[in-house]
N, C-alpha and C positions, 0 to 999 in steps of 0.2 A: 656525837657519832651519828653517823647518816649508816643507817642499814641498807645496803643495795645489792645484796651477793642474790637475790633471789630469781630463779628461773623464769617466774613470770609463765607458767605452763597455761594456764587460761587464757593469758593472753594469745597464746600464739594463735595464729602465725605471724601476730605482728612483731613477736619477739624473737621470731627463728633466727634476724641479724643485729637484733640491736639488744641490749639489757633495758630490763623493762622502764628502769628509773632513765633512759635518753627517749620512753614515748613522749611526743610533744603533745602539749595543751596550750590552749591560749599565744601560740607561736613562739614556744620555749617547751626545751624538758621539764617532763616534773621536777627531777631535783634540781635545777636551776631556779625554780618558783624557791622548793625550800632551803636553799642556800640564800638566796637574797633575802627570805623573810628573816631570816634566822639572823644573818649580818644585820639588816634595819633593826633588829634588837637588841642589838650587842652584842653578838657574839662572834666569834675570829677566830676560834680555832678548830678545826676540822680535823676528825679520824672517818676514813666514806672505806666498808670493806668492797669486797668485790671479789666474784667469781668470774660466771657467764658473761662472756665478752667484755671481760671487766678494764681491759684496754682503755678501749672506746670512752670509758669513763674517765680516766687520767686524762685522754686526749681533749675531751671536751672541756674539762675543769682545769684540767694542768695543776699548777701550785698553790692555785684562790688567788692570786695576785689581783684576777680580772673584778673578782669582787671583793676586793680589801681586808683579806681573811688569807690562811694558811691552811693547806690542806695536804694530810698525811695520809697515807693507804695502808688498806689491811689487803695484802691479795690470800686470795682463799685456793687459788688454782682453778681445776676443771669442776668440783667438787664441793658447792657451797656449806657449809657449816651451821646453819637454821641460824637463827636470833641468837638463842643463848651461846653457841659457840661458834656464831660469830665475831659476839663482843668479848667472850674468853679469851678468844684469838688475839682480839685488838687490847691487852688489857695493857699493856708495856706501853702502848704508843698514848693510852688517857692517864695516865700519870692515879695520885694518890687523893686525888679530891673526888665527891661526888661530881656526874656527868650526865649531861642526857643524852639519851638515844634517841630517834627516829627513824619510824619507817620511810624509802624514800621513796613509797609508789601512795605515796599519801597527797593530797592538794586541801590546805586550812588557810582560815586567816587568823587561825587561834594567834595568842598573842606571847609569844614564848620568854617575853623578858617576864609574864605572872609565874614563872614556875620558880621553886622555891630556891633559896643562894646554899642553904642548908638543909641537911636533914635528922629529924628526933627517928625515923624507921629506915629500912633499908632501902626501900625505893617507895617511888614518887606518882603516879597514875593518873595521867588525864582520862577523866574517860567520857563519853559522848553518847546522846541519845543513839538507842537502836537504830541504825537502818536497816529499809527494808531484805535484803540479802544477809541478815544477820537479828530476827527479830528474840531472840533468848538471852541475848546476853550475855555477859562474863562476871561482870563484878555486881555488889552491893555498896552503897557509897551512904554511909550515916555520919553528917559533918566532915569530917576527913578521913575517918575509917574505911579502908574498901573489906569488906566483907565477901564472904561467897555461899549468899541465904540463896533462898529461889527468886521471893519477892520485888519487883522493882530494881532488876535489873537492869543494869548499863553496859555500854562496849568501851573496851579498850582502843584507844583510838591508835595505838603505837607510839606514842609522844611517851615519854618517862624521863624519871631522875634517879640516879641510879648509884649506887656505893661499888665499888671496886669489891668490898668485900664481899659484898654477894657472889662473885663468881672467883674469886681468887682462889678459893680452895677445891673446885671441880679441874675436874682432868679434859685438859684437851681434847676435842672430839665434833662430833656434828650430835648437835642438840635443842631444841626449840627453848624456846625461854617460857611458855607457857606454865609449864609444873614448877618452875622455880618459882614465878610471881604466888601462885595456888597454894605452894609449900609457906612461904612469907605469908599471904594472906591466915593462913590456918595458925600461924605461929604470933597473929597479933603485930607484924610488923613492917605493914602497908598499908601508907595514906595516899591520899587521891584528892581528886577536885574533879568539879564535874562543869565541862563547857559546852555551852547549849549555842556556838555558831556554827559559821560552816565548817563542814569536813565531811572530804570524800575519797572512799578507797576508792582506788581506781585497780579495781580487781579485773574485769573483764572491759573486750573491747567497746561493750555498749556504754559502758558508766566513764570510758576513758574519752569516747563521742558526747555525752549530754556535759560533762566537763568541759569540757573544748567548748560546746556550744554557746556555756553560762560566761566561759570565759572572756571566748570574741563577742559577745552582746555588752557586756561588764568587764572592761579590762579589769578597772581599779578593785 
């Protein structure tokens, strides 16, 4: 699942007509980088939700056909539904197996066939050296435990693996996924991995300009 319902309000005004996951990088949208990365790893089958100008996103992707993949929507309407119920939302259309999520105002070259086929906890957590826009951290990562000490903390990069059952029995609603991971975390029953390449939020329009930059210098 490609998370893309989000307003992208930092970004504006470069977001005032477009949804944030159609800004371009490297002369391509972001989620079209993470659609092909994701396909070169094997993966084919898509749920992308969608709010704000969420159109625009059908139109550009259409059916995956163009990248050898199949792609299903979640519309959210005028009114996006946070992380956690956005994927609440989309829970009919990921069927009964574990699935991962990503955010799709992310740009990696993480390498997504390493994330797990199974899982022993309820989700899955890449998580990534602090950037500077984020230097405190979210999680503790001891082997594969994510923890939440103070010590040597890590960021959540938005990458996850994730059990249906985790959100199966919450109520429909607009929700962030944040306290759910927190609540899991606290309950003993989230692992993680920790990947030290690139990866860049592309949160505002400056970090969405030095990307572009790294880009067109470095396609590959």
């Amino acid at each position: 699942m490609l998370l893309a319902a989000g307003r992208g309000e930092r970004m504006r005004p470069l977001t005032n007509d477009v949804p944030k996951p159609l800004l371009t990088v490297g002369g391509k949208p972001l989620i079209v980088h993470l659609v092909e990365a994701l396909v070169a790893e094997g993966f084919r089958e898509f749920v992308i939700n969608h709010a704000w100008h969420g159109t625009m996103i059908e139109q550009r992707l259409g059916d995956g056909r163009e990248f050898g993949a199949t792609i299903a929507y979640s519309a959210e309407g005028g009114q996006a539904l946070e992380t956690g119920g956005g994927i609440r939302h989309a829970l009919d259309l990921l069927g009964s197996d574990p699935f991962v999520a990503v955010n799709a105002d992310i740009w990696t070259d993480f390498p997504f066939s390493n994330l797990p086929d199974a899982l022993e906890t309820l989700a899955h957590l890449v998580l990534v050296d602090n950037p500077a826009h984020h230097p405190e951290g979210d999680f503790t990562l001891a082997g594969t435990r994510v923890g939440d000490g103070e010590d040597h903390r890590l960021t959540f990069s938005g990458i996850g693996v994730y059990r249906p059952e985790l959100f199966a029995e919450l109520s429909e609603g607009c929700f962030p996924l944040a306290p759910i991971l927190f609540e899991c975390c606290r309950e003993g029953r989230l692992s993680g991995m920790h990947y030290t390449g690139e990866w860049w939020d592309v949160g505002t329009p400056e970090r969405l300009a030095l990307l572009d930059k790294r880009l067109r210098k470095d396609p590959d």
